[in-house]
VEXSEVEX-356347 format. One record per residue (C-alpha): x, y, z; residue in three letters. Coordinates in nm, 4 decimals, decimal comma, always signed. Layout:
<sites>
site u:X&v:Y&w:Z&aa:ALA
...
</sites>
This chain:
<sites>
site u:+0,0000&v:+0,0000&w:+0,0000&aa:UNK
site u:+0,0769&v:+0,3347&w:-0,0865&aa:UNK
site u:+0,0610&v:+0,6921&w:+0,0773&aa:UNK
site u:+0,0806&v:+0,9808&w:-0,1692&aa:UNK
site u:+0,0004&v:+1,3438&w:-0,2618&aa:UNK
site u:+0,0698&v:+1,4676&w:-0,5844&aa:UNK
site u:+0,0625&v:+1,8770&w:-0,6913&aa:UNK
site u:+0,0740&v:+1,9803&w:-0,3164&aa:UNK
site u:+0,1243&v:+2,3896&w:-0,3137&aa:UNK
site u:+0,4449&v:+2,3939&w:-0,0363&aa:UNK
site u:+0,4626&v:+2,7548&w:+0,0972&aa:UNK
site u:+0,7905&v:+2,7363&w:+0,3139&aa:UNK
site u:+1,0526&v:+3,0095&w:+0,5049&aa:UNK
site u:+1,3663&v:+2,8068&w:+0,3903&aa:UNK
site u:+1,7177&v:+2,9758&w:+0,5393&aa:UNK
site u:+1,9417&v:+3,0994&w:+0,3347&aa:UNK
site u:+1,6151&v:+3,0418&w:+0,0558&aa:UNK
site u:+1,3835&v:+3,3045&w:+0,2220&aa:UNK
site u:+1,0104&v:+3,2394&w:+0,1700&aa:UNK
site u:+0,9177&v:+2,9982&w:-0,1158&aa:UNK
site u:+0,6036&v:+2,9028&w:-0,2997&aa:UNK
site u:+0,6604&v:+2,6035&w:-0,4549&aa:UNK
site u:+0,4811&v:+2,2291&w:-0,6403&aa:UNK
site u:+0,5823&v:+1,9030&w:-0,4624&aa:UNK
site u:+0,5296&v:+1,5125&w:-0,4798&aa:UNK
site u:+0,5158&v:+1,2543&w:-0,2476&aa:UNK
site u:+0,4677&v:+0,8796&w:-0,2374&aa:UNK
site u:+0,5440&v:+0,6845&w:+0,1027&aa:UNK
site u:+0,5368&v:+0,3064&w:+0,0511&aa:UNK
site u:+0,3852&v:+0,1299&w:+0,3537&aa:UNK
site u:+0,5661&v:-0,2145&w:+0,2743&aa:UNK
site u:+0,8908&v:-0,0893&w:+0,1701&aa:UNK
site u:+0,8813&v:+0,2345&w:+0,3675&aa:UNK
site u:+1,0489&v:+0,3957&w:+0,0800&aa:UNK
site u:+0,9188&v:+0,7248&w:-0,0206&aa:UNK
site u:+0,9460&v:+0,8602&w:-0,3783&aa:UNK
site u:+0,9268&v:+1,2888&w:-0,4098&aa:UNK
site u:+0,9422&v:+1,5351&w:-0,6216&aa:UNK
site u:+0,9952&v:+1,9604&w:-0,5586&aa:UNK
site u:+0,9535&v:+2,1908&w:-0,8808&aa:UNK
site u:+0,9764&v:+2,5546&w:-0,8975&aa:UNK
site u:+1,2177&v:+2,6511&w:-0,6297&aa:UNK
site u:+1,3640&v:+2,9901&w:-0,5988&aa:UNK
site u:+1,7162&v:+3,1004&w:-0,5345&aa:UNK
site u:+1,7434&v:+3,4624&w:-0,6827&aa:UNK
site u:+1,5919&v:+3,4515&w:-1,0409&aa:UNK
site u:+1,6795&v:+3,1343&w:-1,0696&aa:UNK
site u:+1,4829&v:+2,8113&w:-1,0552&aa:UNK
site u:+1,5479&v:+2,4183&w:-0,9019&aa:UNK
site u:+1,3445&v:+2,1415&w:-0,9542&aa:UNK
site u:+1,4514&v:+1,8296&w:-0,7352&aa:UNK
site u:+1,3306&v:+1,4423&w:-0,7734&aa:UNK
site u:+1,4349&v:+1,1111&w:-0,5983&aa:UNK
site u:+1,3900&v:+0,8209&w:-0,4186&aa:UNK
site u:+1,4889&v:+0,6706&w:-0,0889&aa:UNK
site u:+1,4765&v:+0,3162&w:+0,0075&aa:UNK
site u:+1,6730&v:+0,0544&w:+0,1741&aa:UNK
site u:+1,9165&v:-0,0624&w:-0,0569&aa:UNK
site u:+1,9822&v:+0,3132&w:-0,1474&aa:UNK
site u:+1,8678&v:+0,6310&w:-0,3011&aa:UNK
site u:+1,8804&v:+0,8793&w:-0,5394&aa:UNK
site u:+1,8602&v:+1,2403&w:-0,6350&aa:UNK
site u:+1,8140&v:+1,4417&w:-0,9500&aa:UNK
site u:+1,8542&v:+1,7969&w:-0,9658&aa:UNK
site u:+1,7331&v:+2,0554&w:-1,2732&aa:UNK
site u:+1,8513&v:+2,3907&w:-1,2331&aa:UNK
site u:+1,8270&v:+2,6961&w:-1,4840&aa:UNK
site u:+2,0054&v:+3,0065&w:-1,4213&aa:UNK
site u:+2,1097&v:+3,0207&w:-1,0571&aa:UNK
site u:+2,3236&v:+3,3122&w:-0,9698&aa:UNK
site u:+2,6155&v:+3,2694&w:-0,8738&aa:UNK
site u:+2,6754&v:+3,5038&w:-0,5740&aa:UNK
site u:+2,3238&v:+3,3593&w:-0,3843&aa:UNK
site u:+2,4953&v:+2,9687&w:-0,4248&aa:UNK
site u:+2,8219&v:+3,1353&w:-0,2731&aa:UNK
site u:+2,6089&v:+3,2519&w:+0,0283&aa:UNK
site u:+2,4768&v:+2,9324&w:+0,0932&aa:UNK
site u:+2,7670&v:+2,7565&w:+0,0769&aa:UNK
site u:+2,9600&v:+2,9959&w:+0,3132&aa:UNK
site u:+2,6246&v:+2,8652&w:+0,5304&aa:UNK
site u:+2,7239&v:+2,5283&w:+0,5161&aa:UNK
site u:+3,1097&v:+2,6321&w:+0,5708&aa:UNK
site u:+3,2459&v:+2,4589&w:+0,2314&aa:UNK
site u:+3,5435&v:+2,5602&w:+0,1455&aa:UNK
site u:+3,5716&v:+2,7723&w:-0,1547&aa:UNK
site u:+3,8600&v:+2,8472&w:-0,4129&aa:UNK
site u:+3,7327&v:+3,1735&w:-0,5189&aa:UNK
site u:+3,6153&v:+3,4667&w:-0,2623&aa:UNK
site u:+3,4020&v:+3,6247&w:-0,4933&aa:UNK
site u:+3,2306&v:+3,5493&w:-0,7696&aa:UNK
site u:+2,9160&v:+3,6821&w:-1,0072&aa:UNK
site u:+2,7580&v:+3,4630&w:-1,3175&aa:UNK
site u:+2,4577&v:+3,2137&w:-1,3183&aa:UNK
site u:+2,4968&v:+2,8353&w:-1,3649&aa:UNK
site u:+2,2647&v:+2,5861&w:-1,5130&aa:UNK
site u:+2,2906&v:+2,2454&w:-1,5094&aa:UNK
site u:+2,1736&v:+1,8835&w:-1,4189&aa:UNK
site u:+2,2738&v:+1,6576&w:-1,1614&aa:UNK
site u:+2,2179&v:+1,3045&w:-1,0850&aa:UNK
site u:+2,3830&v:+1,1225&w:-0,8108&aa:UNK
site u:+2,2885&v:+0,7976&w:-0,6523&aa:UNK
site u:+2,4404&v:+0,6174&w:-0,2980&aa:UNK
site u:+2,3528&v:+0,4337&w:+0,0129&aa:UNK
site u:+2,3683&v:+0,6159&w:+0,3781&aa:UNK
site u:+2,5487&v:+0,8973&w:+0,3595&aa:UNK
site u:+2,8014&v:+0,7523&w:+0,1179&aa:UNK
site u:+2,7831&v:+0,8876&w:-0,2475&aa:UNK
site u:+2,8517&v:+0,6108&w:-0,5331&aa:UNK
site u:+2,8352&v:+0,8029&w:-0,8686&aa:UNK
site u:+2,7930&v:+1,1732&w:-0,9205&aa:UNK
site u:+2,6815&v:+1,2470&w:-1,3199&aa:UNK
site u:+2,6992&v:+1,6641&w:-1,3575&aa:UNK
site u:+2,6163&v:+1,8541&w:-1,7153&aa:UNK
site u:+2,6713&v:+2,2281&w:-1,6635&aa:UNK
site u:+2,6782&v:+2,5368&w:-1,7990&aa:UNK
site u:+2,8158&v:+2,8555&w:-1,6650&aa:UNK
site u:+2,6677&v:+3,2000&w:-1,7805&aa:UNK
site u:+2,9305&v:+3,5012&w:-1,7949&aa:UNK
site u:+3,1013&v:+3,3726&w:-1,4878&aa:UNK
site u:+3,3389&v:+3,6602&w:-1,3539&aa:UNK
site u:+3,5271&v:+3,5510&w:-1,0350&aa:UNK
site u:+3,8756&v:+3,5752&w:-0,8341&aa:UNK
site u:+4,0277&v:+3,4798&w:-0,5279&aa:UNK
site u:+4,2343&v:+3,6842&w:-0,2419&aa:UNK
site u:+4,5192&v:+3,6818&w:-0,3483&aa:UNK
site u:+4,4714&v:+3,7732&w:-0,7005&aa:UNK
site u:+4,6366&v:+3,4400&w:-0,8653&aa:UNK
site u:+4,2887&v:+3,2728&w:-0,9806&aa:UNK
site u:+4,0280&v:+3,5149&w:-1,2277&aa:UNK
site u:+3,8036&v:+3,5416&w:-1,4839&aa:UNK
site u:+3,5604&v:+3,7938&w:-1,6810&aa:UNK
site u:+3,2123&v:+3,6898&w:-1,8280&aa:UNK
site u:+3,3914&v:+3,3446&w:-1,8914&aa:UNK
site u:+3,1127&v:+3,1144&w:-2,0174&aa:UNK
site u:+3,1976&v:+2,7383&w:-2,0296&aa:UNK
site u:+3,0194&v:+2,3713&w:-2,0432&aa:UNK
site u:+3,0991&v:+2,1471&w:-1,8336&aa:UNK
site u:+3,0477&v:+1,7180&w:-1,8365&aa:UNK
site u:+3,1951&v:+1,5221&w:-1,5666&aa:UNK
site u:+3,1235&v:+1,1660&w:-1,4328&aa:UNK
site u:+3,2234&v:+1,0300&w:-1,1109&aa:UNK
site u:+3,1778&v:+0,6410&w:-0,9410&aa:UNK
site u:+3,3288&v:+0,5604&w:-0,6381&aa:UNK
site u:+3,5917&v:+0,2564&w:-0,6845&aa:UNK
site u:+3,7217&v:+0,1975&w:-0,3101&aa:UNK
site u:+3,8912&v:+0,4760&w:-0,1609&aa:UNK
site u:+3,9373&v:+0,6349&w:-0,5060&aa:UNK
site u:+3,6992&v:+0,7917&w:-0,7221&aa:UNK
site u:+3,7199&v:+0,7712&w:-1,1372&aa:UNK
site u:+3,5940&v:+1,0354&w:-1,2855&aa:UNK
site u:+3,5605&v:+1,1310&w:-1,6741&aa:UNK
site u:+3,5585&v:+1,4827&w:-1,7509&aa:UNK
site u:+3,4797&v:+1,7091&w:-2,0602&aa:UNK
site u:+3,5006&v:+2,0548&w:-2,0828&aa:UNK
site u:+3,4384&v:+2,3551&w:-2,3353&aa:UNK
site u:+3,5368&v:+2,7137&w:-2,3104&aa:UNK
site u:+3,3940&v:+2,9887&w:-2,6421&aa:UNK
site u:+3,3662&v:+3,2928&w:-2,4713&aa:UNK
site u:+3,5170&v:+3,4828&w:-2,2217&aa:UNK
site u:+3,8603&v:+3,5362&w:-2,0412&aa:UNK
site u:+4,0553&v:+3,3317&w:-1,7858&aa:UNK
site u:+4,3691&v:+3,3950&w:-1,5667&aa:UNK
site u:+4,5850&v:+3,1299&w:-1,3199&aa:UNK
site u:+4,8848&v:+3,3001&w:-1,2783&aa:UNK
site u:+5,0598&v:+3,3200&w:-1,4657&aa:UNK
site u:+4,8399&v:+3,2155&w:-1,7586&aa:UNK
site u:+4,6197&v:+3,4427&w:-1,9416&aa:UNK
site u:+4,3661&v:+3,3079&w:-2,2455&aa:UNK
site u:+4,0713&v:+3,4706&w:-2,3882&aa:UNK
site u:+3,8505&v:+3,1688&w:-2,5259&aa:UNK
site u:+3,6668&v:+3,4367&w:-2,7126&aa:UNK
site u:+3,9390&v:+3,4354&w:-2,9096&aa:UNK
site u:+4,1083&v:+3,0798&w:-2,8932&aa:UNK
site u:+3,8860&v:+2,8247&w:-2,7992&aa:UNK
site u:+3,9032&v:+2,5637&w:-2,5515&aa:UNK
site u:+3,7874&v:+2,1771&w:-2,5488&aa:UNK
site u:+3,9582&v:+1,9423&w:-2,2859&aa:UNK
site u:+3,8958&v:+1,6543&w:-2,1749&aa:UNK
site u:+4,0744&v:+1,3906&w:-1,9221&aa:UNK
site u:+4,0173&v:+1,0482&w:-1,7152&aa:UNK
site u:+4,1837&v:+0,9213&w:-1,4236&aa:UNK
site u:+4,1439&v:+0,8433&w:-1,0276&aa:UNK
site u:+4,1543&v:+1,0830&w:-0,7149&aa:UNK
site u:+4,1753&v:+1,0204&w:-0,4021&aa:UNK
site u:+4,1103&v:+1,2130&w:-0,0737&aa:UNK
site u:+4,4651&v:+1,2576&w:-0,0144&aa:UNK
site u:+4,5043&v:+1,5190&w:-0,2533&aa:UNK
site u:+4,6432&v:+1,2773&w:-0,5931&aa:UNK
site u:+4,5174&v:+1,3165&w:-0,9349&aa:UNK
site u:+4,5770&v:+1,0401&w:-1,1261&aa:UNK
site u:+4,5233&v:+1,1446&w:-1,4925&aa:UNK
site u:+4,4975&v:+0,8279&w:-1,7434&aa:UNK
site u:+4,4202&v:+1,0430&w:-2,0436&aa:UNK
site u:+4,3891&v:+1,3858&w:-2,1418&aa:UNK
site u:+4,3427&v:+1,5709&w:-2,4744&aa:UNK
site u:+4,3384&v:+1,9670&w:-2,5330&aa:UNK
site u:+4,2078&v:+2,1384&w:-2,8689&aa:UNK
site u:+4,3495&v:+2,4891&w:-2,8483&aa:UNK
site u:+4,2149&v:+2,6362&w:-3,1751&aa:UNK
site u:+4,4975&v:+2,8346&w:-3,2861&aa:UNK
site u:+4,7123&v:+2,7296&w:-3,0085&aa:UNK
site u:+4,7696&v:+2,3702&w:-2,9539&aa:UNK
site u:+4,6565&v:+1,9937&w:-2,9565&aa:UNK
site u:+4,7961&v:+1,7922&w:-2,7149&aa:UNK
site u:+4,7400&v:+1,4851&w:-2,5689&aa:UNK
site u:+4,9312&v:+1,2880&w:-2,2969&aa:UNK
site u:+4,9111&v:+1,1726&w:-1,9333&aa:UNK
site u:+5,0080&v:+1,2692&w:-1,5592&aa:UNK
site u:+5,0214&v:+1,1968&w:-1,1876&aa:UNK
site u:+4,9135&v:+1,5002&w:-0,9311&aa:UNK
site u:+4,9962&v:+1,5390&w:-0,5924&aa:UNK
site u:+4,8935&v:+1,8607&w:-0,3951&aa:UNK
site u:+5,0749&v:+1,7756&w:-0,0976&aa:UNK
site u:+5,3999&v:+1,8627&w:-0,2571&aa:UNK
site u:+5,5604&v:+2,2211&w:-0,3883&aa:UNK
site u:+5,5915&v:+2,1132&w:-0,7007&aa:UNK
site u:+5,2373&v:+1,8785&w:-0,7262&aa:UNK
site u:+5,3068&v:+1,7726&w:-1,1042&aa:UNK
site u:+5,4823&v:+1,5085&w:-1,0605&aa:UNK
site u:+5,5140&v:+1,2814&w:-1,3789&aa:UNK
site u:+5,4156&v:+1,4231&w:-1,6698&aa:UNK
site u:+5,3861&v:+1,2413&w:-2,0876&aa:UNK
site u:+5,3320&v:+1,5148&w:-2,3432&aa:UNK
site u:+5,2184&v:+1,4621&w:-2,7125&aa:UNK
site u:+5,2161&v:+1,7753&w:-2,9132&aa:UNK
site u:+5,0328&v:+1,7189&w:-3,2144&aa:UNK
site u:+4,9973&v:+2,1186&w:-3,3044&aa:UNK
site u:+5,1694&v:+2,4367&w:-3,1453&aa:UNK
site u:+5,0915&v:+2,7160&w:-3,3869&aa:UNK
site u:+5,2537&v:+3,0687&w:-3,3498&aa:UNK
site u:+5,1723&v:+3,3504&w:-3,2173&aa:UNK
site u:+4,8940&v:+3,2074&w:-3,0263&aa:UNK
site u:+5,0947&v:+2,9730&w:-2,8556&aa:UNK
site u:+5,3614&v:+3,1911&w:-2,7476&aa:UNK
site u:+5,0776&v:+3,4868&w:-2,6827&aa:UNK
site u:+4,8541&v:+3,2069&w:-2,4112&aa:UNK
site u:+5,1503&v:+2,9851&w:-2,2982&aa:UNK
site u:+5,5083&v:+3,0511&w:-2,3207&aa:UNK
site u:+5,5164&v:+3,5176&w:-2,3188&aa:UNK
site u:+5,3836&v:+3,4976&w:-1,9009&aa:UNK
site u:+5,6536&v:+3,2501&w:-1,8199&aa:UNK
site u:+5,9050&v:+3,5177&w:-2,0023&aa:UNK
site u:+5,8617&v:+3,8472&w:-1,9015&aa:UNK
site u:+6,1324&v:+3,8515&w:-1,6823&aa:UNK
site u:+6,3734&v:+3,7374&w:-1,9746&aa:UNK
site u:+6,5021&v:+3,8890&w:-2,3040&aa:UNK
site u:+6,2123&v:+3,7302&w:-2,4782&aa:UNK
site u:+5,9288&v:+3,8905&w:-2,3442&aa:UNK
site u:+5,8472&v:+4,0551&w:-2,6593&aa:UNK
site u:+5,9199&v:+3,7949&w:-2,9520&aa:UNK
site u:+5,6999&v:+3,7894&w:-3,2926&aa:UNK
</sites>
């Protein structure tokens, strides 16, 4: 037997959220005691969520719609829920889909299709910006033991980026990456794969081992160059690491 309401009108004070109006689902199974919900119509600035999912005992999972959140009201809630950010300020709007799946409190696979609007952002210290950067973004991740293999694909047309001391405007050249690998939650990247179209720039392909826990993190590195084409790749790649030398200026 079966408990449900379906359409219910959910009118809600939510921190962080403020007062929402919202559509919501539910189904409680009596036998099972699983329960089965869906929320549409969720506000966070002029931006809208829509969440689904399931919960029973052998696990759950959650699916999350989302078009045009902005990007400063998701940094306020996360300073709420004290994660840890790389970037102290930050203006934009995402939208994207997520699904993820587990058991307890234990995530298994994490499936993320994004897209991020004009995203202008920096850190403290200056090292880490960008200005009305807009970028896709596909990444998988399934839990494998202790590690976690992800698959990630990403593709940058518009906008600027800087990580010191790097500097590319993907209005200009643009980007499509991709890479494979394991991570683990002691900081190393394990990348399998990775291929970069830098139209104008490069194509490379190769393979590498991360570790943050040293200086110098990169720590093996295998480099195919199929393409380095002048001036863009001196302009994006080699000019920052040589304005200190007599070759700051080459054409």
């Amino acid at each position: 037997m079966r408990i449900g309401c379906n359409d219910a009108s959910v009118v809600a004070q939510v921190p962080g959220l403020g007062a929402q109006r919202f559509h919501a689902d539910l189904v409680y199974g009596r036998a099972d005691e699983s329960i089965q919900f869906a929320m549409r119509g969720i506000r966070i600035g002029p931006g809208r969520l829509s969440l689904s999912g399931s919960l029973r005992a052998e696990g759950w999972n959650v699916t999350a719609h989302s078009e045009q959140l902005p990007l400063e009201e998701l940094m306020t809630l996360a300073r709420m829920f004290e994660v840890v950010l790389p970037v102290s300020g930050a203006a934009g709007a995402i939208s994207a889909d997520v699904q993820a799946r587990g058991a307890g409190a234990q995530i298994a696979a994490l499936a993320i299709k994004a897209q991020l609007h004009e995203l202008t952002a920096n850190n403290d210290s200056g090292s880490i910006a960008s200005d009305r950067l807009t970028m896709t973004v596909d990444a998988q991740l399934r839990k494998e033991r202790e590690q976690w293999r992800y698959e990630i694909d990403v593709l940058a047309r518009a906008g600027q980026a800087y990580v010191e001391p790097f500097f590319v405007d993907f209005g200009v050249h643009a980007l499509a990456a991709d890479a494979a690998g394991l991570f683990g939650e002691t900081g190393g990247v394990i990348v399998d794969t990775f291929h970069i179209e830098h139209a104008d720039v490069l194509a490379a392909s190769g393979r590498a081992v991360i570790d943050v826990e040293h200086t110098q993190p990169l720590r093996e590195l295998e480099l195919k160059l199929g393409k380095l084409q002048f001036p863009g790749a001196y302009e994006s790649y080699l000019q920052p690491v040589l304005l200190d030398t007599n070759f700051k200026a080459l054409q």
